[in-house]
Backbone and ligand atoms as CSV (ligand in chain L), in Angstrom:
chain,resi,resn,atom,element,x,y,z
A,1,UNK,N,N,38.108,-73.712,69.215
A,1,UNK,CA,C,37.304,-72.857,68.340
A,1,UNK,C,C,38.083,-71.609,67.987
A,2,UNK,N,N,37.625,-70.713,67.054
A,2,UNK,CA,C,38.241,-69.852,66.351
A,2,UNK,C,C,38.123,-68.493,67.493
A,3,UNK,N,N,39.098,-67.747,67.693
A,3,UNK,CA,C,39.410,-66.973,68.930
A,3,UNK,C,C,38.350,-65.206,68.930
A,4,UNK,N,N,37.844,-64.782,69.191
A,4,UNK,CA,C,36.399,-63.808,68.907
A,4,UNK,C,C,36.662,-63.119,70.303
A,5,UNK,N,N,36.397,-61.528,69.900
A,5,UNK,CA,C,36.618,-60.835,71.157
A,5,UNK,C,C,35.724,-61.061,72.181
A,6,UNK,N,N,34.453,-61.443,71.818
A,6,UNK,CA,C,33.472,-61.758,73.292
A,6,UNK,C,C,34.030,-62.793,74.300
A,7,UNK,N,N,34.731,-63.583,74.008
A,7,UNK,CA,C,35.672,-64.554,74.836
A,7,UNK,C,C,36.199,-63.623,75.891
A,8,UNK,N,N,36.918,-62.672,75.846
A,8,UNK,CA,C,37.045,-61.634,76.845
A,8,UNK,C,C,36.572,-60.877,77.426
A,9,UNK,N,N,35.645,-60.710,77.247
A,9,UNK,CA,C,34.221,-59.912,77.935
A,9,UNK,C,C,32.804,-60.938,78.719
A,10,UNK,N,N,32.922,-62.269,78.330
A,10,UNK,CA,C,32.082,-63.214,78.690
A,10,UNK,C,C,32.412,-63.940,80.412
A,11,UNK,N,N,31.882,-63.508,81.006
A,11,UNK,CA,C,32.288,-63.324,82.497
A,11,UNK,C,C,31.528,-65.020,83.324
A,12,UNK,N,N,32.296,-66.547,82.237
A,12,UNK,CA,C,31.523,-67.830,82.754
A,12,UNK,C,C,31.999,-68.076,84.205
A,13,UNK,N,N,30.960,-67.617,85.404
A,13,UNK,CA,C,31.403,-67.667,86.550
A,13,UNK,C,C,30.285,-69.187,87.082
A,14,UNK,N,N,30.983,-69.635,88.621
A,14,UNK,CA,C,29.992,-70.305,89.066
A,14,UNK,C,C,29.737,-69.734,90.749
A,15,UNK,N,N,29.313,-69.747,91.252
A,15,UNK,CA,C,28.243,-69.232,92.435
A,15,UNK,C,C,27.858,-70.770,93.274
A,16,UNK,N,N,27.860,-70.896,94.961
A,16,UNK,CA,C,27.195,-71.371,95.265
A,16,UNK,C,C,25.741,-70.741,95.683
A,17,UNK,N,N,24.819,-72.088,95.684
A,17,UNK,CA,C,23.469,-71.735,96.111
A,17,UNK,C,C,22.960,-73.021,97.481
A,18,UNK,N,N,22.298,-72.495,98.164
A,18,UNK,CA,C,21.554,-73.454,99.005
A,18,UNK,C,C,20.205,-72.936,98.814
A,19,UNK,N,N,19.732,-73.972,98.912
A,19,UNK,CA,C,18.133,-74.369,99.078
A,19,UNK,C,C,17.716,-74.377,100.919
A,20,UNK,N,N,17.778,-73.508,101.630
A,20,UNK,CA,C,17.084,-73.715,103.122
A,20,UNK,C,C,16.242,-74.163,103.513
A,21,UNK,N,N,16.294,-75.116,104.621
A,21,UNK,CA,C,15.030,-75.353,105.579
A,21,UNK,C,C,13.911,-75.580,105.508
A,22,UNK,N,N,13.358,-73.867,105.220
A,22,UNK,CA,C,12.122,-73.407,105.398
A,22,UNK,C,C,11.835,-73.902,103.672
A,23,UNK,N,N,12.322,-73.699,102.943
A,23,UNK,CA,C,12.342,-73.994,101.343
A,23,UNK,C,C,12.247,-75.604,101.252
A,24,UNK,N,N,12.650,-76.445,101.939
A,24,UNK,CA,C,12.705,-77.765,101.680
A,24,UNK,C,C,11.058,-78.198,102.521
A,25,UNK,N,N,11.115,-77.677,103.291
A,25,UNK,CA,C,9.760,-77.940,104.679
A,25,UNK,C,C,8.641,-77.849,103.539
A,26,UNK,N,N,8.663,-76.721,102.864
A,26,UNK,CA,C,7.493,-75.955,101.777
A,26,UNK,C,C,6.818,-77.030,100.835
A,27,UNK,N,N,7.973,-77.633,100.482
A,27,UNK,CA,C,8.208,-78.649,98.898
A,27,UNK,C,C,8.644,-77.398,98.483
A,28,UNK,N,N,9.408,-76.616,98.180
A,28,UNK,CA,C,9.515,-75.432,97.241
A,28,UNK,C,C,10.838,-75.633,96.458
A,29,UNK,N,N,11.308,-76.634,96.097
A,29,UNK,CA,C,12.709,-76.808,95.574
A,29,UNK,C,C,12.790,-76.606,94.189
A,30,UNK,N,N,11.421,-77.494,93.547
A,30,UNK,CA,C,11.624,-77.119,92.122
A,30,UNK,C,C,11.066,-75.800,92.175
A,31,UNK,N,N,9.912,-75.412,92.428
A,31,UNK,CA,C,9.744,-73.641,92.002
A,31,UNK,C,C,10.549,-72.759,91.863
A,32,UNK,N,N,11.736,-73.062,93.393
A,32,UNK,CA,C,12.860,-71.944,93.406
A,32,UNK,C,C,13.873,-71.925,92.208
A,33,UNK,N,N,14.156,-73.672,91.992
A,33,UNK,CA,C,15.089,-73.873,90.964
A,33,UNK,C,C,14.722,-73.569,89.157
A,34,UNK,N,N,13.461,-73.213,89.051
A,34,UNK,CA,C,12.782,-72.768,87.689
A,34,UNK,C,C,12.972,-71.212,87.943
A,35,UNK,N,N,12.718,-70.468,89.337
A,35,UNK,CA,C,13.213,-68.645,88.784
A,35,UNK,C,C,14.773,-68.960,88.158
A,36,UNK,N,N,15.779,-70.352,89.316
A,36,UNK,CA,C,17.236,-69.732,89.060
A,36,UNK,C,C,17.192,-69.915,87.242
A,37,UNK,N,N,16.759,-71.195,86.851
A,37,UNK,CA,C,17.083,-71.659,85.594
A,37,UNK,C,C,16.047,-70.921,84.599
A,38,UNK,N,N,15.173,-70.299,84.970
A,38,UNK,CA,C,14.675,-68.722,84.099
A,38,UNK,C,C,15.499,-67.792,83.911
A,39,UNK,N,N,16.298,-67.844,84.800
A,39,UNK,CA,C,17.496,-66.713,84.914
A,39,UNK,C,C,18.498,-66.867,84.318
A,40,UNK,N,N,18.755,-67.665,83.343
A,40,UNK,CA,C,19.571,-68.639,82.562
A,40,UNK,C,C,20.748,-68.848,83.152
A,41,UNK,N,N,20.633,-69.353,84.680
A,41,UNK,CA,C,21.860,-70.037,85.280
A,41,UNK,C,C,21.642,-71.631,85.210
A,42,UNK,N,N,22.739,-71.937,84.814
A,42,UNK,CA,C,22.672,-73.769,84.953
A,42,UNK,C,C,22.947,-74.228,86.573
A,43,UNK,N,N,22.333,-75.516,86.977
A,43,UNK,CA,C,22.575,-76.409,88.059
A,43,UNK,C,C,23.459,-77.177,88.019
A,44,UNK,N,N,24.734,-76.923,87.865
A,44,UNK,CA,C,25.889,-78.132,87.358
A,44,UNK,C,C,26.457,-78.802,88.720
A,45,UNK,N,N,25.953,-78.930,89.755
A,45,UNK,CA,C,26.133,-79.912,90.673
A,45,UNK,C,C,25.198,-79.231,92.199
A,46,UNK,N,N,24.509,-80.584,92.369
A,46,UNK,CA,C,23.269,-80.319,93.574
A,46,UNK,C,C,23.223,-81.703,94.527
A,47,UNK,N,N,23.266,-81.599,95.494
A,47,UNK,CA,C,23.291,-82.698,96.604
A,47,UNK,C,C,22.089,-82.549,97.507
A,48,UNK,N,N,21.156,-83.056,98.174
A,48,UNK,CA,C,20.363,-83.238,98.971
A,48,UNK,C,C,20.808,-83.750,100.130
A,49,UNK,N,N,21.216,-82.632,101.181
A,49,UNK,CA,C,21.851,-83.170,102.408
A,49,UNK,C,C,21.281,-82.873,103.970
A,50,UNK,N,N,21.832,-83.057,104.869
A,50,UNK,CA,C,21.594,-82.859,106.516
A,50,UNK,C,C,22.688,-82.029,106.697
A,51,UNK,N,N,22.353,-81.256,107.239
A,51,UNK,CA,C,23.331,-79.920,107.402
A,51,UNK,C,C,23.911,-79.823,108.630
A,52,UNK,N,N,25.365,-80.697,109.340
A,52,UNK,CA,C,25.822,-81.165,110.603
A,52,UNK,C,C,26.107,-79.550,111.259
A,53,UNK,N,N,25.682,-79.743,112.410
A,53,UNK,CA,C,26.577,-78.528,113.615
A,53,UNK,C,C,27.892,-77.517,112.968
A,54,UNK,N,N,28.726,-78.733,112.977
A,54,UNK,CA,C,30.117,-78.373,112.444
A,54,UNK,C,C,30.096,-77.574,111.386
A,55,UNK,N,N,29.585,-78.259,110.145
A,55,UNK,CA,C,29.450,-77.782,108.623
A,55,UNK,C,C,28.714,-76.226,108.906
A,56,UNK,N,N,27.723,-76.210,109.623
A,56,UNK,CA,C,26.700,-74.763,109.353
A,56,UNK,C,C,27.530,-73.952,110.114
A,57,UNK,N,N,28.237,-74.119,111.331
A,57,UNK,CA,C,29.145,-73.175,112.210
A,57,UNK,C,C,30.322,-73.009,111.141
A,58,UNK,N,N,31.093,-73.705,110.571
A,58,UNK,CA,C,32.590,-73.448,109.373
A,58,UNK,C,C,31.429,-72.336,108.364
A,59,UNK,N,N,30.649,-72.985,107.774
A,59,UNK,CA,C,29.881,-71.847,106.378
A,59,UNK,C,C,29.715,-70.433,106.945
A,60,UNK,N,N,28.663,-70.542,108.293
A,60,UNK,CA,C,28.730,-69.332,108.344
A,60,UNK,C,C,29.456,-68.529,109.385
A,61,UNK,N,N,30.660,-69.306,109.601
A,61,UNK,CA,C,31.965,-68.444,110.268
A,61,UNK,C,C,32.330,-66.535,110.222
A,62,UNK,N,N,31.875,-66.579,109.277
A,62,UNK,CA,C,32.663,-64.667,109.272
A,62,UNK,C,C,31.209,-63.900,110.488
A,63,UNK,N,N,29.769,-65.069,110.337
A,63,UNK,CA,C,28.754,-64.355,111.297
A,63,UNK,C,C,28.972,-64.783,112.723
A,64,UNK,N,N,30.227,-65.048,113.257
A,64,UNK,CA,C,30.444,-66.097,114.531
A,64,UNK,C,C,29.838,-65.255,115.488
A,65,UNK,N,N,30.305,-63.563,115.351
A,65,UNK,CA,C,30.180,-62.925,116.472
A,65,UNK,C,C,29.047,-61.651,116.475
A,66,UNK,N,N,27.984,-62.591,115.261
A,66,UNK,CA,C,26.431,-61.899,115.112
A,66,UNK,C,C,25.329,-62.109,115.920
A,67,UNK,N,N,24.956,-61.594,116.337
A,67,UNK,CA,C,23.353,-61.959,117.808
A,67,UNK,C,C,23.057,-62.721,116.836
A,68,UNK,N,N,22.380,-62.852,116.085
A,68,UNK,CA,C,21.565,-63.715,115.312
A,68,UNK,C,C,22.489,-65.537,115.198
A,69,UNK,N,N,23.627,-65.739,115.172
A,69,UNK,CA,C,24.752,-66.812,114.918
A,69,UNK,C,C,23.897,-68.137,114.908
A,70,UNK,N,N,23.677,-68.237,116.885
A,70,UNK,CA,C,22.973,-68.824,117.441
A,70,UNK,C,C,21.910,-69.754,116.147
A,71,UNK,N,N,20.843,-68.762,116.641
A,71,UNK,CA,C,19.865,-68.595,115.769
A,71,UNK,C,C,19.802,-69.745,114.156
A,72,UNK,N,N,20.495,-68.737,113.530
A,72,UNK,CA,C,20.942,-69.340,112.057
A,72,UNK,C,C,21.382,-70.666,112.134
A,73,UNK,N,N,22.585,-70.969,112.642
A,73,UNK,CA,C,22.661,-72.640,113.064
A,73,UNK,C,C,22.152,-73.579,113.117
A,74,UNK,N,N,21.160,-73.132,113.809
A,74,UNK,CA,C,20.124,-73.998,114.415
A,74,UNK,C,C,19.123,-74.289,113.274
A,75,UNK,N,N,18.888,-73.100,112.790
A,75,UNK,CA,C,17.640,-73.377,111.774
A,75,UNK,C,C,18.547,-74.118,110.509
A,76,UNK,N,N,19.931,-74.045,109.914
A,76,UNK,CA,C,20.603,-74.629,108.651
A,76,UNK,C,C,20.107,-75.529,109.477
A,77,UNK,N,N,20.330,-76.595,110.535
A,77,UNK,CA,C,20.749,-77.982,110.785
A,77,UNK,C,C,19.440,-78.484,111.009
A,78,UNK,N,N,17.990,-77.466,111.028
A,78,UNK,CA,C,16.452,-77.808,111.306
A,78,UNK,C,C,16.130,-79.132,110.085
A,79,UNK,N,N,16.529,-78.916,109.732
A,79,UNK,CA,C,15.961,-80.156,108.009
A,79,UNK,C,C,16.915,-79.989,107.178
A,80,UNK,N,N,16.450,-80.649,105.796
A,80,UNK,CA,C,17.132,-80.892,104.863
A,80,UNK,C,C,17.659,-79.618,104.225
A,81,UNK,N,N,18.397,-79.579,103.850
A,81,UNK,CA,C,18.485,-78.628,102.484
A,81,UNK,C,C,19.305,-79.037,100.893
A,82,UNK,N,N,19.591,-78.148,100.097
A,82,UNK,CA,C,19.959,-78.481,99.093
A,82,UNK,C,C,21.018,-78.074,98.465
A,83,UNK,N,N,22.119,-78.041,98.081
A,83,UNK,CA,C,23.047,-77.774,98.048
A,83,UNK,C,C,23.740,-77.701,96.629
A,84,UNK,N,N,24.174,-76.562,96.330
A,84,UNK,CA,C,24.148,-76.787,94.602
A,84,UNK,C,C,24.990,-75.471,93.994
A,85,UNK,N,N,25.683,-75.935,92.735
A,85,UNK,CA,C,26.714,-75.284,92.350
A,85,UNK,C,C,25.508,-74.489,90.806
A,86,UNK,N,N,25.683,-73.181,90.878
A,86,UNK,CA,C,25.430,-72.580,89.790
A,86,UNK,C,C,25.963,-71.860,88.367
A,87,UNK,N,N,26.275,-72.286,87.297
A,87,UNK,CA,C,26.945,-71.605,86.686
A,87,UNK,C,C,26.856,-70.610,85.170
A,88,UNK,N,N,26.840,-69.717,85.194
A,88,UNK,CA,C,26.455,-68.531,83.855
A,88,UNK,C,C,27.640,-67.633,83.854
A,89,UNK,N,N,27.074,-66.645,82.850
A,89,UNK,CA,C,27.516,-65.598,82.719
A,89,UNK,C,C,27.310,-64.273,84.178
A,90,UNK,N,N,28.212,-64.110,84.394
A,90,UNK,CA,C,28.195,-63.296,86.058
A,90,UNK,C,C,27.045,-64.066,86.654
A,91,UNK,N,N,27.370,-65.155,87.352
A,91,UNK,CA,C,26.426,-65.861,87.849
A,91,UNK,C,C,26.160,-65.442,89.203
A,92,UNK,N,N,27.158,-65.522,89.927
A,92,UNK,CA,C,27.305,-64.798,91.354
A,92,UNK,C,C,26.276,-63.296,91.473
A,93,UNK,N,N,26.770,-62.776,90.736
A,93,UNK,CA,C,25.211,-61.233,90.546
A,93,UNK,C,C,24.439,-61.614,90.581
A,94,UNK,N,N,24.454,-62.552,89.545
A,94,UNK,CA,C,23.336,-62.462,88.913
A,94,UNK,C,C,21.776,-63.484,89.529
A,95,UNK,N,N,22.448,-64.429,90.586
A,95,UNK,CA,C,22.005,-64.666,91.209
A,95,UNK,C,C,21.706,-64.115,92.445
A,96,UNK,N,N,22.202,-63.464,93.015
A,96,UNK,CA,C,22.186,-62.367,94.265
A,96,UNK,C,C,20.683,-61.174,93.493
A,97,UNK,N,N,20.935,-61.190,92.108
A,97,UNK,CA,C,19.986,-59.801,92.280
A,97,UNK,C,C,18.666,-61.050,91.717
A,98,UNK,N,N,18.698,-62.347,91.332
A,98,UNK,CA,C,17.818,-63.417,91.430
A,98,UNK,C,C,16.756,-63.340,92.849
A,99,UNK,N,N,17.631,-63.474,93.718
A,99,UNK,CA,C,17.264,-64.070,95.080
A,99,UNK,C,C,16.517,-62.752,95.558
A,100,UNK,N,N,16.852,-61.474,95.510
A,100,UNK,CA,C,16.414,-60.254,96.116
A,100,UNK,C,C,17.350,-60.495,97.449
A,101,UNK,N,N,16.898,-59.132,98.125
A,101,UNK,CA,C,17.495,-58.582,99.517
A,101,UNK,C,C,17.457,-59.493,100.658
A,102,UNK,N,N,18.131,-59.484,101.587
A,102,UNK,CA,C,18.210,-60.675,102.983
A,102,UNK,C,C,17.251,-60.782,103.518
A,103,UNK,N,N,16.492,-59.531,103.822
A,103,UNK,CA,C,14.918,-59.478,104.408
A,103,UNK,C,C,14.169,-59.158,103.401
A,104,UNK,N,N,12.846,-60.147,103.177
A,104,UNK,CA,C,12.173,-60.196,101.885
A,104,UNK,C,C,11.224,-59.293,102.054
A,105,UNK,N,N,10.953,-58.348,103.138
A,105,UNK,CA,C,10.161,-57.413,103.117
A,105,UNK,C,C,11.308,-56.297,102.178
A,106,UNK,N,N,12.070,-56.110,101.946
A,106,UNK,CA,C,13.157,-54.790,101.507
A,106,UNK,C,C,13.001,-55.746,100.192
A,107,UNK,N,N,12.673,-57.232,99.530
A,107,UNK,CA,C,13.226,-57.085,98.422
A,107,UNK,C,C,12.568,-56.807,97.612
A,108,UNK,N,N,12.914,-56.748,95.830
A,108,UNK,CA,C,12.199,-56.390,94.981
A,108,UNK,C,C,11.146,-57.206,94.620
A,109,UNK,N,N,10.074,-56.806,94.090
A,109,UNK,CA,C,8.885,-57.710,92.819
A,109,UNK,C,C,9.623,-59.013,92.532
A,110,UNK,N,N,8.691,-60.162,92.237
A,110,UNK,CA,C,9.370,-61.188,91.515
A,110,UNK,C,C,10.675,-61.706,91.776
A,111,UNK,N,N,11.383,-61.160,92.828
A,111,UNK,CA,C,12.731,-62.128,93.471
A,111,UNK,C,C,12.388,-63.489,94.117
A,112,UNK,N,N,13.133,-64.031,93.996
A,112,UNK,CA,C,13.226,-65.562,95.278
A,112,UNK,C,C,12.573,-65.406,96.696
A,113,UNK,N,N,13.208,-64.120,96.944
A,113,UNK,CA,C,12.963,-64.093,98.979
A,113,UNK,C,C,11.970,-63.429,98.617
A,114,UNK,N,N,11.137,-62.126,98.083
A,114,UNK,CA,C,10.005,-61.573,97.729
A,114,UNK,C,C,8.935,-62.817,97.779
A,115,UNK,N,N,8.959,-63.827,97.038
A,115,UNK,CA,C,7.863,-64.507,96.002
A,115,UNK,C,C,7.800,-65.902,97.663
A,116,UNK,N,N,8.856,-65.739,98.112
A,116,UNK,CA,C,8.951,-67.197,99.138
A,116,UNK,C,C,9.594,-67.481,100.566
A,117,UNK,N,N,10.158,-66.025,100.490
A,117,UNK,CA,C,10.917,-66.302,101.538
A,117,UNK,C,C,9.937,-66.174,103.140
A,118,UNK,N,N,9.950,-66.447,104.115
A,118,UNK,CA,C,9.137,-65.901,105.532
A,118,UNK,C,C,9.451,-65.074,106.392
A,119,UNK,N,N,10.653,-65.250,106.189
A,119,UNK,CA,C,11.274,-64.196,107.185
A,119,UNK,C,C,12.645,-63.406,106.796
A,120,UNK,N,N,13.290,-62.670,107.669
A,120,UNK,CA,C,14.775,-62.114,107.667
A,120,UNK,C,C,15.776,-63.449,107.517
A,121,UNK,N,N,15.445,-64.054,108.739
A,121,UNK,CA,C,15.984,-65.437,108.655
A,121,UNK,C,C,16.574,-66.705,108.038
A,122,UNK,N,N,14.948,-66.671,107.829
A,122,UNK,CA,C,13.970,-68.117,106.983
A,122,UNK,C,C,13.425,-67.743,105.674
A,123,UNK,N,N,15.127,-67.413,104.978
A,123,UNK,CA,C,14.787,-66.417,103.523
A,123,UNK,C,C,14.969,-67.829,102.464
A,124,UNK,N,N,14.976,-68.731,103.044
A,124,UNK,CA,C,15.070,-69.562,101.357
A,124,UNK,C,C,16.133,-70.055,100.744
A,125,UNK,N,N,17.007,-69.302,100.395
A,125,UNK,CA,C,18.453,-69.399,99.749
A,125,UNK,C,C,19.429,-68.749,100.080
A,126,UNK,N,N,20.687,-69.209,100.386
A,126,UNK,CA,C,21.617,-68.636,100.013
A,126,UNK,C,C,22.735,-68.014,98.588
A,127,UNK,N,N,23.336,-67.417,98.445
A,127,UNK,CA,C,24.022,-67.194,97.244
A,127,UNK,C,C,25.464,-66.406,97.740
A,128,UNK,N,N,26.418,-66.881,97.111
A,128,UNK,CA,C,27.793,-66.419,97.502
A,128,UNK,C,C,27.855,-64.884,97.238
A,129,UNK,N,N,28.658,-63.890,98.042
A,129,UNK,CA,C,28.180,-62.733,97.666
A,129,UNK,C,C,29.430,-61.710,96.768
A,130,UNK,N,N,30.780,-63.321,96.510
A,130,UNK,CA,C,31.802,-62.542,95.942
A,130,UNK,C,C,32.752,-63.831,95.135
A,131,UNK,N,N,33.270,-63.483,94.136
A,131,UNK,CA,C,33.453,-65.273,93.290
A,131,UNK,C,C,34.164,-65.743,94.327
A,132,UNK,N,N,35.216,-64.954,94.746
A,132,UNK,CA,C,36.485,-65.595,95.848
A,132,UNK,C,C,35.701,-66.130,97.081
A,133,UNK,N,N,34.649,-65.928,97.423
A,133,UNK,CA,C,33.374,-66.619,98.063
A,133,UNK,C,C,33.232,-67.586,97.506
A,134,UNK,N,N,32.336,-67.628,96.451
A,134,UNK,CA,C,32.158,-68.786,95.833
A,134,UNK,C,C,32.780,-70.016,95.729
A,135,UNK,N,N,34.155,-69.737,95.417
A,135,UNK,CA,C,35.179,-70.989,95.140
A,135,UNK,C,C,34.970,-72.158,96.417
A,136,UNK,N,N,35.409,-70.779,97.942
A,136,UNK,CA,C,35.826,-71.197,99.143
A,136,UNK,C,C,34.145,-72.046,99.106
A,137,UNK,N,N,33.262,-71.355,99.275
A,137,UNK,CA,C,32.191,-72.324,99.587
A,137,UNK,C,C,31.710,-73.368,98.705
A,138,UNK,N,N,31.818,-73.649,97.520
A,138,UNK,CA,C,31.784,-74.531,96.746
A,138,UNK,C,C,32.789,-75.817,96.878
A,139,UNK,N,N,33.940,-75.662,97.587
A,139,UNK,CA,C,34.946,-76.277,97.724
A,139,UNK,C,C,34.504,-77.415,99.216
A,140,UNK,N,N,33.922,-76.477,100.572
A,140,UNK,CA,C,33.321,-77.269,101.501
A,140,UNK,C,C,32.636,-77.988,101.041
A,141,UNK,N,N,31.589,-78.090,99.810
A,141,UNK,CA,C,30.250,-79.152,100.013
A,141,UNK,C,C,30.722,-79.814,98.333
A,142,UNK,N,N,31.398,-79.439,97.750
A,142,UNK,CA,C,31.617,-80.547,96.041
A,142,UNK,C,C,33.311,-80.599,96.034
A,143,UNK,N,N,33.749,-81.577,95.246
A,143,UNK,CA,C,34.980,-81.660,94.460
A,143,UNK,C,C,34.730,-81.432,93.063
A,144,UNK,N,N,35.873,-81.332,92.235
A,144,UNK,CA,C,35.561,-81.117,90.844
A,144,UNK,C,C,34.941,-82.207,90.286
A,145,UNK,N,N,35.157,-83.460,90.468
A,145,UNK,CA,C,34.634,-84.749,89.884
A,145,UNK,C,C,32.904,-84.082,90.013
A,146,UNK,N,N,32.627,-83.703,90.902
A,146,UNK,CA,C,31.109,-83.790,91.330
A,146,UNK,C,C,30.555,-82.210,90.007
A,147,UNK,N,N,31.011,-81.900,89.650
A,147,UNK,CA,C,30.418,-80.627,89.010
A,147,UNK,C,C,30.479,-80.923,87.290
A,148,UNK,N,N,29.380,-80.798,86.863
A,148,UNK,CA,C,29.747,-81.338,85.657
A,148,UNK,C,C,28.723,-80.407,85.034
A,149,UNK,N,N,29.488,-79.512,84.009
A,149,UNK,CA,C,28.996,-78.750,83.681
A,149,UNK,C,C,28.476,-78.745,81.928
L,1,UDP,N1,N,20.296,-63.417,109.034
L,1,UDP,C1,C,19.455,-63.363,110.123
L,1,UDP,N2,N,19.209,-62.144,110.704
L,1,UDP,C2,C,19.765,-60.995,110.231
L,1,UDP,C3,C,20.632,-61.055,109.133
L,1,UDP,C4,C,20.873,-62.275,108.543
L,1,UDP,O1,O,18.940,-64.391,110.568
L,1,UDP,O2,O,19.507,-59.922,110.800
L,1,UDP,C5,C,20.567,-64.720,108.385
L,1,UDP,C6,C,19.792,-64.888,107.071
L,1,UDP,O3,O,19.403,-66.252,106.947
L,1,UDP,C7,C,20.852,-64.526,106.045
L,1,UDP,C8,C,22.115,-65.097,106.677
L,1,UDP,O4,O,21.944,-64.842,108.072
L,1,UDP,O5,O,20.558,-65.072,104.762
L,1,UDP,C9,C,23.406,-64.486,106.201
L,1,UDP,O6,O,23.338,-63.093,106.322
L,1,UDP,P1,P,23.914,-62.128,105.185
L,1,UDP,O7,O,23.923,-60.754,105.749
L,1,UDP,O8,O,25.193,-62.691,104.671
L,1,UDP,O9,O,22.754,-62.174,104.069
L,1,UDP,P2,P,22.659,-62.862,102.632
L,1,UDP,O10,O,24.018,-62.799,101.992
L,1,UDP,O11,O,22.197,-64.286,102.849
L,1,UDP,O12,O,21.616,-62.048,101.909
């Protein structure tokens, strides 16, 4: 196509997202996935999986040496969750300010963890909190074949 300065200012990022636990236990998968895709982020690759020991200890590695570690582990590997690549314009933000704050008592009106989440915990979703995040965690759970945007 013909070359236009918004091409350089148009920030097409992708973001991972999970669907948690407590979110799958609910039925709450499509509700959550109508705020993301209100938010005009696309779902360009989503898996419905069992979340092994191994896998939830590697994801959330940088929290190895958090009181809570334990905890978290246990509840990723409690049930199903959902697993899914997001992609827009600053998607990574833009999903983070989607989802609201970690504890859904601190977050805003009308966020994800506000509208659904139960706890500090047992907030619902995850979202990558930096693209160079993103890549790395998108890379554990899809290949490129799998993302089709
Ligand atoms: N978490 C928890 N207790 C805390 C803080 C975090 O159980 O005091 C869990 C919660 O599920 C959270 C995850 O650990 O989503 C990762 O924490 P982080 O601070 O990265 O929050 P997030 O990026 O998910 O908002």
């Amino acid at each position: 196509h013909a070359f236009f300065l918004t091409d350089l200012t148009m920030a097409i990022e992708r973001t991972f997202s999970i669907l948690k636990p407590d979110a799958t236990e609910r039925n709450l998968t499509g509700a959550i996935n109508a705020v993301i895709e209100e938010a005009g982020l696309r779902i360009v690759a989503q898996r419905r999986i069992r979340m092994t020991d191994a896998q939830a200890k590697t994801f959330y590695e940088v929290h190895a040496e958090r009181p809570f570690y334990g905890e978290l582990v246990s509840f990723m590997t409690s049930g199903p969750v959902v697993v899914q690549v997001l992609e827009g314009e600053n998607a990574v933000a833009k999903y983070r300010e989607v989802m609201g704050a970690t504890n859904p008592a601190q977050a805003a009106e009308g966020t994800i963890r506000k509208r659904f989440a139960k706890s500090v915990g047992e907030n619902s979703v995850h979202g990558s909190d930096s693209p160079e995040n993103a890549k790395i965690e998108i890379a554990q759970f899809f290949t490129d074949s799998d993302i089709v945007g």
